[in-house]
C-alpha positions in Angstrom: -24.1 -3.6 29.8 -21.5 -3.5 27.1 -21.1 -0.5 24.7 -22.9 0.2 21.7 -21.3 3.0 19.8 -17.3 3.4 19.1 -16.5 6.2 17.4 -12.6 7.1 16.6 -10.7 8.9 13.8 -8.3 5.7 12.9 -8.4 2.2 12.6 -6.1 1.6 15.3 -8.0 3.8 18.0 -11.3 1.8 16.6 -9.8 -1.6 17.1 -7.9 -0.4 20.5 -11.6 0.5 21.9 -13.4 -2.3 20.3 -10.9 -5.6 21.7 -10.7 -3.6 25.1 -14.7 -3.8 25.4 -14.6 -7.8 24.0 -12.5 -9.0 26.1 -13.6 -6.9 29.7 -17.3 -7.3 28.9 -18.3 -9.2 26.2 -20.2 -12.5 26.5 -18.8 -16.1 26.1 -20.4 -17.8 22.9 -19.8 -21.1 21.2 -20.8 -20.7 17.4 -19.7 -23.1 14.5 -15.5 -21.6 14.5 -15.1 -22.0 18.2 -15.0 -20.2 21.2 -15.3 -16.9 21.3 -16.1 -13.4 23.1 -19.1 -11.3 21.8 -20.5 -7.7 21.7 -23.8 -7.4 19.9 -25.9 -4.8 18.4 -23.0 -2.4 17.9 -22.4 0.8 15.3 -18.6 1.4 14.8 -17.8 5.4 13.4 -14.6 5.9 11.8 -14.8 9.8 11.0 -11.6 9.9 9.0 -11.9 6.7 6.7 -8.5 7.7 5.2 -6.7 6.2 8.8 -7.8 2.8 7.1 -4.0 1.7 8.1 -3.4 0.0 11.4 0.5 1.3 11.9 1.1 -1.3 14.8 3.6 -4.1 14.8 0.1 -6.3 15.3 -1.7 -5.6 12.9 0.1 -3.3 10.4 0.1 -5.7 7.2 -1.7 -3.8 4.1 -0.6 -6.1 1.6 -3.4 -8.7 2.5 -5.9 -5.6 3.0 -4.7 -4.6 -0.9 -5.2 -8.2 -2.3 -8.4 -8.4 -1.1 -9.4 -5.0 -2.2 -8.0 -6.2 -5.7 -10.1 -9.6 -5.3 -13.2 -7.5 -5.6 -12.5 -4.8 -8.0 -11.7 -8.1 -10.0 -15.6 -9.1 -10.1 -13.8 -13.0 -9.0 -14.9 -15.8 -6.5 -11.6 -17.9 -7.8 -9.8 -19.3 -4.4 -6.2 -19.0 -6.3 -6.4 -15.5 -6.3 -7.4 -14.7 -2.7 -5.2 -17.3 -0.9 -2.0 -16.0 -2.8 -3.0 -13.1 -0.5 -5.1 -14.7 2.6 -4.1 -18.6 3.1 -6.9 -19.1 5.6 -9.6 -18.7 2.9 -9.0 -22.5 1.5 -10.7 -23.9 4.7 -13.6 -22.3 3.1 -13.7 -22.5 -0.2 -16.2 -24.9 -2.4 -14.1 -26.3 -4.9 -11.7 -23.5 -6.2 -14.3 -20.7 -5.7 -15.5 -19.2 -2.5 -19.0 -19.0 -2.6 -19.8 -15.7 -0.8 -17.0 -13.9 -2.4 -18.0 -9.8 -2.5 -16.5 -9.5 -6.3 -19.6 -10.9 -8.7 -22.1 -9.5 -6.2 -21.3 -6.4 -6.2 -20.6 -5.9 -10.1 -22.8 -9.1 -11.8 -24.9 -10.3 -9.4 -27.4 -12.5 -11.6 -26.6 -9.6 -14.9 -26.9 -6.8 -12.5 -24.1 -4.3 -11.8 -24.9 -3.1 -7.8 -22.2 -0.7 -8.3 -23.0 1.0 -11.8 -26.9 0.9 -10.5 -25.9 2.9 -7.1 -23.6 5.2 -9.3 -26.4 6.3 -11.7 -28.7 6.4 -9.3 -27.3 9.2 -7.2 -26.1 11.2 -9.9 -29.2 11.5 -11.0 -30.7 12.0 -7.7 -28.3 12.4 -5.9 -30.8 12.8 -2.2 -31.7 9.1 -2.6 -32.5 6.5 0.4 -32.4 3.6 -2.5 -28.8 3.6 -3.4 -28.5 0.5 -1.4 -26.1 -2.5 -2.4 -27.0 -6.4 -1.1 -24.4 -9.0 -0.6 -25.9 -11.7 1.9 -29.3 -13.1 0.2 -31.9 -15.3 1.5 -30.7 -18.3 -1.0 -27.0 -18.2 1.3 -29.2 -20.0 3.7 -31.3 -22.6 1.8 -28.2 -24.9 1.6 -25.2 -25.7 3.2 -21.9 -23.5 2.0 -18.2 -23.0 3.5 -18.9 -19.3 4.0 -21.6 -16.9 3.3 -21.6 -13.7 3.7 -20.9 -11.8 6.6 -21.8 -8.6 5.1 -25.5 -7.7 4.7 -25.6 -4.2 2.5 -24.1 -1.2 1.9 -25.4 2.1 1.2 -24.2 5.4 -0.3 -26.1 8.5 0.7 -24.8 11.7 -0.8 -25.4 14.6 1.9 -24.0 18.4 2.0 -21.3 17.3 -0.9 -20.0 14.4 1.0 -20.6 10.3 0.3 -21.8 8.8 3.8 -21.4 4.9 3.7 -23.1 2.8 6.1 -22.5 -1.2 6.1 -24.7 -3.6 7.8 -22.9 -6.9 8.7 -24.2 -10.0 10.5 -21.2 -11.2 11.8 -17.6 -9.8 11.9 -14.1 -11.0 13.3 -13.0 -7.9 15.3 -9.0 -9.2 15.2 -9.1 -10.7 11.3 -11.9 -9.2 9.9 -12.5 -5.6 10.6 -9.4 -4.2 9.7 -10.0 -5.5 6.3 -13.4 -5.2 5.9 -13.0 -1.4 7.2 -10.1 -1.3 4.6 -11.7 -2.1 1.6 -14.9 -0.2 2.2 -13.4 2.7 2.7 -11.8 2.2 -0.2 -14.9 1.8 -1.9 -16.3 4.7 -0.5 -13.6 6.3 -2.0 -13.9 5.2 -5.2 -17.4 6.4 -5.5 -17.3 9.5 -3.9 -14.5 10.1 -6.7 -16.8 8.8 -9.2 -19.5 10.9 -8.0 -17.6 14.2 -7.8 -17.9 14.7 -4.2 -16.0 14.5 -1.1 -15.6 11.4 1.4 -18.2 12.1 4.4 -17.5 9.6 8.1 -18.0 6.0 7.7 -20.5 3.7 9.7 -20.2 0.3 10.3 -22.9 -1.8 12.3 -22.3 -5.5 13.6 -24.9 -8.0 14.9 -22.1 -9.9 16.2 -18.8 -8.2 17.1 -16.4 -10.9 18.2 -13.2 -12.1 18.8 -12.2 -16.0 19.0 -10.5 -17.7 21.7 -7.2 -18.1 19.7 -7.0 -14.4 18.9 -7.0 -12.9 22.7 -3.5 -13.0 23.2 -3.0 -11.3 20.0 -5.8 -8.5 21.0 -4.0 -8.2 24.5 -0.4 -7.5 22.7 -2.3 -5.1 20.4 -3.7 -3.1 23.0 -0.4 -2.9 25.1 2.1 -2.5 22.6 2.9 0.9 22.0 2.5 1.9 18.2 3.4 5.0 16.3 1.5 8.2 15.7 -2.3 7.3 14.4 -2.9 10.5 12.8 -1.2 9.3 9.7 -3.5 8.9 7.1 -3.0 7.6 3.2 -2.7 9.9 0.4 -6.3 11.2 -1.0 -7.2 9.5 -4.2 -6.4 11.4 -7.0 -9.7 13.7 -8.7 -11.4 12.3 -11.5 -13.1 8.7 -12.3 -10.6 6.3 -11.0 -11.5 3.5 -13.1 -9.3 2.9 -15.2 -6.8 3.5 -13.0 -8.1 0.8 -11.4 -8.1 -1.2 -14.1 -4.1 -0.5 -14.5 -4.0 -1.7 -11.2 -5.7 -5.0 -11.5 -3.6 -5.8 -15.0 -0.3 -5.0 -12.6 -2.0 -6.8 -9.7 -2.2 -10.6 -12.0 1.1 -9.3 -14.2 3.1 -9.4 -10.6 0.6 -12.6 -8.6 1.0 -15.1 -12.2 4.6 -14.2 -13.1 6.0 -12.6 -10.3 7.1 -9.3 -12.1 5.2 -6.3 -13.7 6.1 -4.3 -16.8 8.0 -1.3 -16.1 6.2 0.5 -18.4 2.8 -0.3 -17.3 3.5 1.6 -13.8 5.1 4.2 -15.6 2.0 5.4 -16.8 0.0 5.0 -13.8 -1.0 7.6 -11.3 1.7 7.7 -8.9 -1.0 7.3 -5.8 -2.5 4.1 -7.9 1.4 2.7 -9.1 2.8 2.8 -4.8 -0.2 0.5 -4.8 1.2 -2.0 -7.7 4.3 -1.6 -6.0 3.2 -2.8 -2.1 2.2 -5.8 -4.3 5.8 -6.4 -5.9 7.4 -5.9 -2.3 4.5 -8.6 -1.1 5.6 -11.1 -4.3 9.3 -10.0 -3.1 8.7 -10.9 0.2 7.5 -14.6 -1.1 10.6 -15.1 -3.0 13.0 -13.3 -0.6 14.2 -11.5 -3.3 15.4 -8.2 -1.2 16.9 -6.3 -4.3 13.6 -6.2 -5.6 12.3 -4.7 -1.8 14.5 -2.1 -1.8 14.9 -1.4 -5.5 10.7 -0.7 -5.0 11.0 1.4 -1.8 13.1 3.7 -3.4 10.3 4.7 -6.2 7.1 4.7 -4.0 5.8 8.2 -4.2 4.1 8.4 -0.9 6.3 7.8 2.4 3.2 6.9 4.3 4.2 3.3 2.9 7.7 2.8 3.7 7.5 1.9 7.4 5.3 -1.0 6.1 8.3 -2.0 3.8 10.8 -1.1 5.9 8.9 -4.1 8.8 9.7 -6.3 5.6 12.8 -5.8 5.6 13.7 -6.2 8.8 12.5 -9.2 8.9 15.4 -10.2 6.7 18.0 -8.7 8.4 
């Protein structure tokens, strides 16, 4: 019998438990992607969502994690956008949008803003069992699409001062997947519970299907094996107060640095230092593209957190 529940205080201790039990115990499946290993019916607790960051040679890439973040927040299916970040996602695009892109079902699905409904819900009651979000419906079934959904719902509960998340998915990728799903809903969580006024409380995240496909077990193995820095590092606390328009900063920097491959100086000057080191991860990604390693370091130097700079400084290395 395979294990149910994983709970660890990082990302990397999460995914180090999870591909361990995959690959000893899980069960050979052959869905519609290929080959692959499976765990099912399992609840994953990460009790310090702030470890989002995987800090291992592996897997330690935020920049894709951020891009995706910033596809959301941008209420966006286009393909352009996300690919710039994640190539992989033009196998599955219809036309130039992805069909089960998070974005416009979270903030407009059909006129309705899930987010803004769940926000005013629990502030003003702030004990509810309703603040639920959907994101797979029964229509993603009734025809034939590149990619659906893999996550089900999310909901906020609000208990002793803290925002609890819980996310319900059908199917997740343990190697490609997780980290970012965990990544971004965290990061979510975040958001609210700063919107909300109260603290971040331990985040749950339940799979039908945990897997990992055939291609990505040597990957898993090196993961697991290769020794990584101190886990306990976690990124900075988001700054008090309603973050959104911070966010909205960040999104203007975010297509400023993707379209034109700069952002204005002036615009991050104004930012929140914990929301401009994010612009700036994205200017060291755009750097990266054009191998422009002036610009790299030139942005190292002004990040305000150093919880970023071993991520840069795997950049540039690579150029070295």
């Amino acid at each position: 019998m395979t294990a149910a529940l994983f709970t660890e205080s990082t990302l990397d201790d999460l995914m180090r438990a999870v591909f361990e039990e995959i690959l000893n115990n899980g069960e050979e499946i052959r869905p519609t992607k290929g080959a692959a290993r499976e765990i099912n019916g399992v609840l994953l607790e990460l009790t310090n969502p702030r470890a989002r960051l995987s800090r291992t040679e592996t897997r330690g890439k935020p920049y894709s994690c951020l891009g995706e973040l910033c596809w959301y927040l941008a209420k966006t299916n286009d393909l352009g956008f996300i690919s710039y970040y994640i190539p992989a996602y033009r196998q599955y695009a219809d036309g130039e949008e992805i069909f089960g892109g998070y974005g416009p079902r979270l903030f407009n699905w059909d006129g309705l803003d899930q987010i803004g409904k769940v926000i005013a819900l629990l502030r003003e009651r702030p004990f509810s069992r309703q603040a639920v979000i959907q994101l797979f419906d029964a229509d993603d079934i009734a025809e034939e699409h590149k990619d659906i959904p893999c996550t089900c719902t999310l909901q906020f509960m609000i208990r002793h001062d803290h925002l609890l998340m819980f996310v319900n998915m059908r199917s997740n990728d343990a190697y490609w997947g997780l980290p970012h799903d965990i990544f971004c809903f965290t990061m979510l969580q975040e958001i609210m519970a700063r919107t909300l006024n109260v603290e971040m409380g331990p985040y749950k995240h339940g799979v039908g299907s945990l897997h990992l496909y055939e291609p990505s077990f040597p990957t898993a193995k090196q993961f697991i094996e290769e020794g990584w820095q101190s886990t306990e590092t976690l990124m900075p606390t988001m700054p008090l107060g309603d973050p959104w328009s911070s966010i909205h900063g960040l999104l203007q920097a975010e297509s400023d640095i993707r379209l034109s491959g700069r952002c204005d100086p002036h615009t991050l000057a104004k930012m929140n230092p914990y929301w401009a080191d994010f612009a700036r991860l994205l200017q060291v990604y755009r750097a990266k593209i054009d191998k422009d390693l002036d610009t790299i370091r030139s942005v190292r130097g002004n990040m305000s957190s150093g919880v970023y700079l071993p991520f840069i400084d795997k950049v540039l290395n690579k150029f070295s």
